[in-house]
SEDREN-50998 format. One record per residue (C-alpha): x, y, z; residue number from 1. Coordinates in Angstrom, 3 decimals, padded with zeros to 6 digits, always signed. Each point is the difference from the previous one (the first is absolute). Layout:
# SEDREN-50998
<X=X	Y=Y	Z=Z	nr=NUM>
...
//
This chain:
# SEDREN-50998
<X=+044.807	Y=-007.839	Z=+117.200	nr=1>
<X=-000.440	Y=+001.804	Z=-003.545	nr=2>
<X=+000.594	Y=-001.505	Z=-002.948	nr=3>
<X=+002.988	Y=+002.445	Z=-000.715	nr=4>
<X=+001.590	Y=-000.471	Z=+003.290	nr=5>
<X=-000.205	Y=-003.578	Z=-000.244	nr=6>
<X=+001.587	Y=+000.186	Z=-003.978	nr=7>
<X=+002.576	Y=+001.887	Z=+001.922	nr=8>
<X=+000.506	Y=-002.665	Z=+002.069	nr=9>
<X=+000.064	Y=-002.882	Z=-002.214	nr=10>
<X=+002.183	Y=+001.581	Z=-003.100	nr=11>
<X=-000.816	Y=-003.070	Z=-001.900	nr=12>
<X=+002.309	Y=+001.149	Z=-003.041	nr=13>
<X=+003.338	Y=-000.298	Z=+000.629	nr=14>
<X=+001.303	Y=-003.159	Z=+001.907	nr=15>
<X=+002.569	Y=-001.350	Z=+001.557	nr=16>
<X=+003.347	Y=+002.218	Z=+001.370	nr=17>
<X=-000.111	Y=+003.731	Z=-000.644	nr=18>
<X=-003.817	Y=-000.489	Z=-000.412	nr=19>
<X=-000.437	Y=+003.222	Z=+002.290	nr=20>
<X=+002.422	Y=+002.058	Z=-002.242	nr=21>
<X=-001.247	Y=-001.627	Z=-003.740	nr=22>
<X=-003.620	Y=+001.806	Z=+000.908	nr=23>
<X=+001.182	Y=+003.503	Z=-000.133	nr=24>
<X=+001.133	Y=-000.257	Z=-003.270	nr=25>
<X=-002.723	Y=-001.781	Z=-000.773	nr=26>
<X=-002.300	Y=+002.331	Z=+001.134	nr=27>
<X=+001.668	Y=+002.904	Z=-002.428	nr=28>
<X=-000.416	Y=-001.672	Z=-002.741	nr=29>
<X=-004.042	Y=-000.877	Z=+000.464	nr=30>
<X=-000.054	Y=+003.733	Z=+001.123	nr=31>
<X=+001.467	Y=+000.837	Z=-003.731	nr=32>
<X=-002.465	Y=-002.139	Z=-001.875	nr=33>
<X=-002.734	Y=+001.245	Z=+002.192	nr=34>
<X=+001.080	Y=+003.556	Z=-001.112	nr=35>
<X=+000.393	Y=-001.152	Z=-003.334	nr=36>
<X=-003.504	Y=-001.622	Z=-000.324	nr=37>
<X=-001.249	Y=+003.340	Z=+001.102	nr=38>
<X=+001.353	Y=+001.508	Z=-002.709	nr=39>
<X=-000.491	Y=-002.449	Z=-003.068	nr=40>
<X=-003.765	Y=-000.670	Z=+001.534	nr=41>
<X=-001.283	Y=+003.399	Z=+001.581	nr=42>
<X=-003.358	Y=-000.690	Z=-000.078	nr=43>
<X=-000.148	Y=-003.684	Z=+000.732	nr=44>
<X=-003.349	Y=-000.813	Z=+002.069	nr=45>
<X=-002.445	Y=-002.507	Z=+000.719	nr=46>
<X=-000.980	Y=-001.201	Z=-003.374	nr=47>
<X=-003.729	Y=-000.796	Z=+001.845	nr=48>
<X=-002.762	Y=+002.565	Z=-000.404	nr=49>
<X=-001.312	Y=+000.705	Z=+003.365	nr=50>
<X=-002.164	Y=+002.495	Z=+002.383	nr=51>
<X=+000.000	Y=-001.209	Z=+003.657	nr=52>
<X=+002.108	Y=-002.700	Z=+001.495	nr=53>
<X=-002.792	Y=-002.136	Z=-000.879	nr=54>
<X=-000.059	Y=+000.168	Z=-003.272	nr=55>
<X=+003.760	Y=-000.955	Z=+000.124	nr=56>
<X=-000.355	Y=-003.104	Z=+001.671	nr=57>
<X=-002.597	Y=-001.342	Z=-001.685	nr=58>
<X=+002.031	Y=+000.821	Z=-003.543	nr=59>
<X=+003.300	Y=-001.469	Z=+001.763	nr=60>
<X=-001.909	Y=-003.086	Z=+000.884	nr=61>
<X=-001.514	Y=-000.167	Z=-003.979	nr=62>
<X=+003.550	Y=+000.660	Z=-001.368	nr=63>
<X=+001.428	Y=-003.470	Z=+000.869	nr=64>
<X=+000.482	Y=-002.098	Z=-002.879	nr=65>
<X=-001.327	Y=+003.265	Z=-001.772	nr=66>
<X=+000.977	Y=+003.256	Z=-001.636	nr=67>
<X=-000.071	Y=+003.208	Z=+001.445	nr=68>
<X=-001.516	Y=+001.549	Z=-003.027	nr=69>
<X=-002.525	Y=-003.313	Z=+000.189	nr=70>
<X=-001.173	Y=+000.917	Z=+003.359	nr=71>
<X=-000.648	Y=+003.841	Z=-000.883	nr=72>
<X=-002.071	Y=-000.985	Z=-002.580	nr=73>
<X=-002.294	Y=-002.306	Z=+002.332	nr=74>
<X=+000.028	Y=+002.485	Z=+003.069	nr=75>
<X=-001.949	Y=+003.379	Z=-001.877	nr=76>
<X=-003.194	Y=-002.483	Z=+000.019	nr=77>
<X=+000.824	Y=-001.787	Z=+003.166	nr=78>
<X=+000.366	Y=+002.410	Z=+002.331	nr=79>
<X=-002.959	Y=+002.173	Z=-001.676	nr=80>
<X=-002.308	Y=-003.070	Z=+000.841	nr=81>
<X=+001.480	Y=-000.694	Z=+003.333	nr=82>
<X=+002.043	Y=+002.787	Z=+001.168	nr=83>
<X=+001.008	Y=-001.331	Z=+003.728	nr=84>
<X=-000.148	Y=-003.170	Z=+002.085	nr=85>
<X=-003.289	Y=-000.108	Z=+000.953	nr=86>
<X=-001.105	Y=-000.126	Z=-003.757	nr=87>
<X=+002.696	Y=-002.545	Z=-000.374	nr=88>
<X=-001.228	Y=-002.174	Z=+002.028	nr=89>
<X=-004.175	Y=+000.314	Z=-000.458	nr=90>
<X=+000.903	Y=-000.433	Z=-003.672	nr=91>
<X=-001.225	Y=-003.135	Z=-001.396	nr=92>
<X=+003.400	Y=-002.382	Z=-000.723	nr=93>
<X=-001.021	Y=-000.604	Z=-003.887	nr=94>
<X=-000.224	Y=+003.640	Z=-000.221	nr=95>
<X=+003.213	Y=+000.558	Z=+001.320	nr=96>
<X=+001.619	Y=-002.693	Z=-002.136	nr=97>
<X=-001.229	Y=+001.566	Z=-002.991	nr=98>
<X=+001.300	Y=+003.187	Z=+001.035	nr=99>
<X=+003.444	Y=-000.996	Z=+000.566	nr=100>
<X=+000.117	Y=-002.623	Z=-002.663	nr=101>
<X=+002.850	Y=+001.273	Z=-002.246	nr=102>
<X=+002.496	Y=+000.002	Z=+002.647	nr=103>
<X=+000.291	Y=-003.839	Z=+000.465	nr=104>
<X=-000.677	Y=-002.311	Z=+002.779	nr=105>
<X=-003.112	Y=+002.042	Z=+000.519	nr=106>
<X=-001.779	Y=-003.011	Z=+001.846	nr=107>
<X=+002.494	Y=+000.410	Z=+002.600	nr=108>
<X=+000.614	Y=+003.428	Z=-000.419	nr=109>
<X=-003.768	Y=+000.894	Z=+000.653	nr=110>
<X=-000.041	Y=-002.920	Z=+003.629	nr=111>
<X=+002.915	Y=+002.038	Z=+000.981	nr=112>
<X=-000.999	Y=+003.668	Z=-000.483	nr=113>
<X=-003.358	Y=-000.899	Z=+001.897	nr=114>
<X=+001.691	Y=-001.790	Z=+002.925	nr=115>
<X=+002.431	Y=+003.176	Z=+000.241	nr=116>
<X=-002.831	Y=+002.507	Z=-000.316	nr=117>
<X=-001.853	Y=-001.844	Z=+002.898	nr=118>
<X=+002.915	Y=+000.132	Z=+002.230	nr=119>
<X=+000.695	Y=+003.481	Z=-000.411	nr=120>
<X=-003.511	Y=+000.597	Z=+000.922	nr=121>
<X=-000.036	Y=-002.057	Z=+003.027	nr=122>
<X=+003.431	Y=+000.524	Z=+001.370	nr=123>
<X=+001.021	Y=+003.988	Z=-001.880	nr=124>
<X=-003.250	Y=+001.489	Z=-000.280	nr=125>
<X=+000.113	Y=-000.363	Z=-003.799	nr=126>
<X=+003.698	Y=+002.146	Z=+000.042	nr=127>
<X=+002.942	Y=-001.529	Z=-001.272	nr=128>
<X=+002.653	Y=-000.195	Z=+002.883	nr=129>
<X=+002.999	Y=+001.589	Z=+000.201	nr=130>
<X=+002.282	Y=-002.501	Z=+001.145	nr=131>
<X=+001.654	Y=-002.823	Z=-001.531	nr=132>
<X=-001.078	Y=-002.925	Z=+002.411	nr=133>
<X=-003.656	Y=+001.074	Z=-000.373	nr=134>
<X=+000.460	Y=+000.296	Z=-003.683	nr=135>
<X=+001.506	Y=-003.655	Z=-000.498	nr=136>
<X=-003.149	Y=-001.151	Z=+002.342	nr=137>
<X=-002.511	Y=+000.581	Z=-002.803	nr=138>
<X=-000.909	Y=-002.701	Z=-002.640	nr=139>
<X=+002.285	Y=+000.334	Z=-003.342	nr=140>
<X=+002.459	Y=+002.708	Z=+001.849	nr=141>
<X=+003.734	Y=-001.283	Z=-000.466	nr=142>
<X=+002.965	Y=+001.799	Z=+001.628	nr=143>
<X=+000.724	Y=+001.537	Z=-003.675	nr=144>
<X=-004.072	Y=+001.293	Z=+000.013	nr=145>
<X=+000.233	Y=+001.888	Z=+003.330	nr=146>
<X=+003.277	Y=+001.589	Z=-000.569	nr=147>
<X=-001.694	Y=+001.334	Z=-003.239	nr=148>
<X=-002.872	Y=+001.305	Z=+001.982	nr=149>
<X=+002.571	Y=+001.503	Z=+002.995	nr=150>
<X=+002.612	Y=+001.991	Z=-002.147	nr=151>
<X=-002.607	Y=+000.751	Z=-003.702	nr=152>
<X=-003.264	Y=+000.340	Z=+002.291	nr=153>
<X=+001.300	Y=+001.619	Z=+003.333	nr=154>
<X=+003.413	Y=+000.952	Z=-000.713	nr=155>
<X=+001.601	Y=-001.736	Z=+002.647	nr=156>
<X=+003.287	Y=-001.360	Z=-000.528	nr=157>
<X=-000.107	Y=-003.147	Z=-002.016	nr=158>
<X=+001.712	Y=-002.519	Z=-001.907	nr=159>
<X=-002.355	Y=-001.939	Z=-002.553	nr=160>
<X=+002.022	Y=-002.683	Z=-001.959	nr=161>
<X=-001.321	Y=-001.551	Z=-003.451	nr=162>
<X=+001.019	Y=-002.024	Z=-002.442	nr=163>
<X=+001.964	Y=+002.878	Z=-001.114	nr=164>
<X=+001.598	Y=+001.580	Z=+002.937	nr=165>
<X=+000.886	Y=-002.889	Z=+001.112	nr=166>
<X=+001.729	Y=-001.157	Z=-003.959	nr=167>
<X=+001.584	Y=+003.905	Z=+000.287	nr=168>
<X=+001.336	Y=-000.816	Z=+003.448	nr=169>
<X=+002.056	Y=-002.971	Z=-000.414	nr=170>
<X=+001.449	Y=+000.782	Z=-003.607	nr=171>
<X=+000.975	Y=+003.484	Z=+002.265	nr=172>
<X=+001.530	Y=-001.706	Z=+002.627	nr=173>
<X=-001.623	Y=+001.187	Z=+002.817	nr=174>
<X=-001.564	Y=-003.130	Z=+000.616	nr=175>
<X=+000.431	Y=-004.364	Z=-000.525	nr=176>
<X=-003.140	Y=-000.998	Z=+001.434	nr=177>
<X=-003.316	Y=-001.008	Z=-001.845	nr=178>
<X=-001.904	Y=+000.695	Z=+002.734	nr=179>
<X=-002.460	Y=+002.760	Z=-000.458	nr=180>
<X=+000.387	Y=+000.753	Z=+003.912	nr=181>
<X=+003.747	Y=-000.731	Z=+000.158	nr=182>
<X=+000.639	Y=+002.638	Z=-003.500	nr=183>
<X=-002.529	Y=+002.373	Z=+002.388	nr=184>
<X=+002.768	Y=-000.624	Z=+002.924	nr=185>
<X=+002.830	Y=+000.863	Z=-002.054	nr=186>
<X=-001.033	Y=+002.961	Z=-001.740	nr=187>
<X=-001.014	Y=+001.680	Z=+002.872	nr=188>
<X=+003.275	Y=-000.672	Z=+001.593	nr=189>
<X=+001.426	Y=+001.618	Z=-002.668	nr=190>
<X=-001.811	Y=+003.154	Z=-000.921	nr=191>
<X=-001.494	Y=+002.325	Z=+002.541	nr=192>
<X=-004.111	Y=+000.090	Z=+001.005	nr=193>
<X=-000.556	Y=+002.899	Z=-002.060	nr=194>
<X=+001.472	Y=-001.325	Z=-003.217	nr=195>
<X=-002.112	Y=-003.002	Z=-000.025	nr=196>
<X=-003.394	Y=+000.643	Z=-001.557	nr=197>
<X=+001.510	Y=+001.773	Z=-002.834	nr=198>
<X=+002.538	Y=-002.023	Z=-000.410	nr=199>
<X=-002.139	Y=-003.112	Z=-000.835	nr=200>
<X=-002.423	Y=+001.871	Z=-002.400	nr=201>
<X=+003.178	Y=+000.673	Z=-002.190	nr=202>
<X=+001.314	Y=-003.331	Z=+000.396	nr=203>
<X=-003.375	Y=-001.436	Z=-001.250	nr=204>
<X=-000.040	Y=+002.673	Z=-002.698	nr=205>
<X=+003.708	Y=-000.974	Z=-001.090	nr=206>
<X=-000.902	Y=-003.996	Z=+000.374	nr=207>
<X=-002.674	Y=+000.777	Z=-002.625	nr=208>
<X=+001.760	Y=+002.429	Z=-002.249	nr=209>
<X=+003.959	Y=-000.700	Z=+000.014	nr=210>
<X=+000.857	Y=-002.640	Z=+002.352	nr=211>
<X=-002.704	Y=-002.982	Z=-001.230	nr=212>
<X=+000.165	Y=-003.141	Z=+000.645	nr=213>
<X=+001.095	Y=-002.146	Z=-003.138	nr=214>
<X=+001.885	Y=+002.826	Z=-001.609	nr=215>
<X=+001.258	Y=+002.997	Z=+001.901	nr=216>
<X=+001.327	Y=+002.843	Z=-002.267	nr=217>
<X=+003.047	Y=+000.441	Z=+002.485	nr=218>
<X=+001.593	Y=+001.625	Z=-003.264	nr=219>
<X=-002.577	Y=+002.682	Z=+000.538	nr=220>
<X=-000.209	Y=+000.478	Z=+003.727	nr=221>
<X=+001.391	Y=+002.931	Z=+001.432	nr=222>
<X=+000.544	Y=-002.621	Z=+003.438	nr=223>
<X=+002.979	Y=-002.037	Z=-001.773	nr=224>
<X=+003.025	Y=+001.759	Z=+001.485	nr=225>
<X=-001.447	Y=-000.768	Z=+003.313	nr=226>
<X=-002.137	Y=-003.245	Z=-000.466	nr=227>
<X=+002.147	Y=-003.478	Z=+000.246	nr=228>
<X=-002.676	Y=-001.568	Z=-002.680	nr=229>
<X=-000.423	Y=-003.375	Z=+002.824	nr=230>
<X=-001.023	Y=-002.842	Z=-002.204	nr=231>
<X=-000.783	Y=+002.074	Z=-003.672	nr=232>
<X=+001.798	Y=-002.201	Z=-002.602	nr=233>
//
């Protein structure tokens, strides 16, 4: 089963009686702000600089408890020094460490990136995989990490949810979980396949811009006619 179909069949967001009928409505109005994100963020992307889907991983992996603009300062000089996962992993570990230094936890960060690199080698040919179970079987690769990769990387339908799509989605409404895989459920339940990619670049770009996390300028956000504001005091 897909993870659309089986959204579909959980509909996690309304409960109780009339659940079945409370998601149509429900799925107009995410349809609206999805429309309306499109227009108030037109140009909303990946924030990582990138070249090959292996270059995106190993920035998505760097970018915990980082900055995006952090990592794309490290990656010019790492990936000119060891461009794919064999380098990666013949590179000596102190050398890596100092290479990805500035993005924190780089002891860890460098253990991980090798032990990823040698199982794509061993078990992809050195190719990042296309699927999300083979994705989340790699060292450092979260649920969040390999829907990056699917829908930024490959284009394949995909819901990635971060600190701020997930902040976005609950003060919208269109979800009450925590969960980074429940929010994932309910979204997709709620907007169709194709809207989904998109849809969470401008939802990260509004998190960052409008919608932040202390002090959202809901004064200023062309969402407020059609956002609830869910826990903004």
């Amino acid at each position: 089963m897909t993870r659309a179909s089986d959204a579909r069949r959980r509909q996690p967001v309304p409960e109780g009686a009339g659940a079945a009928d409370a998601i149509v409505p429900l799925r107009r109005r995410a349809l609206r702000i999805a429309r309306a994100l499109a227009r108030i963020h037109p140009d909303a992307r990946c924030a990582l600089v990138f070249r090959s889907p292996w270059e995106l991983l190993v920035a998505t992996v760097l970018s915990a408890q980082s900055t995006d603009a952090q990592v794309n300062r490290i990656t010019p000089a790492l990936f000119a020094e060891l461009p794919n996962p064999d380098a990666l992993v013949r590179a000596p570990v102190r050398r890596l460490e100092a290479l990805i230094r500035p993005a924190g936890m780089f002891r860890r960060k460098a253990q991980s990136l090798q032990r990823m690199a040698r199982r794509l080698l061993d078990r992809h040919g050195g190719q990042v995989p296309h699927d999300l179970a083979a994705l989340t079987s790699l060292d450092g690769v979260g649920r969040k990490t390999a829907n990056v990769i699917l829908g930024t990387a490959y284009g394949r339908p995909a819901i990635t949810v971060d600190t701020h799509v997930g902040r976005l989605a609950r003060r919208m409404g269109l979800s009450r979980e925590r969960d980074p895989e429940r929010i994932e459920a309910d979204l997709a339940c709620v907007l169709p396949a194709g809207e989904w990619i998109a849809f969470c670049h401008r939802m990260i770009h509004h998190g960052r811009q409008v919608c932040t996390a202390r002090r959202p300028r809901c004064g200023d956000c062309d969402l407020r006619e059609m956002c609830p504001r869910i826990g903004v005091v």
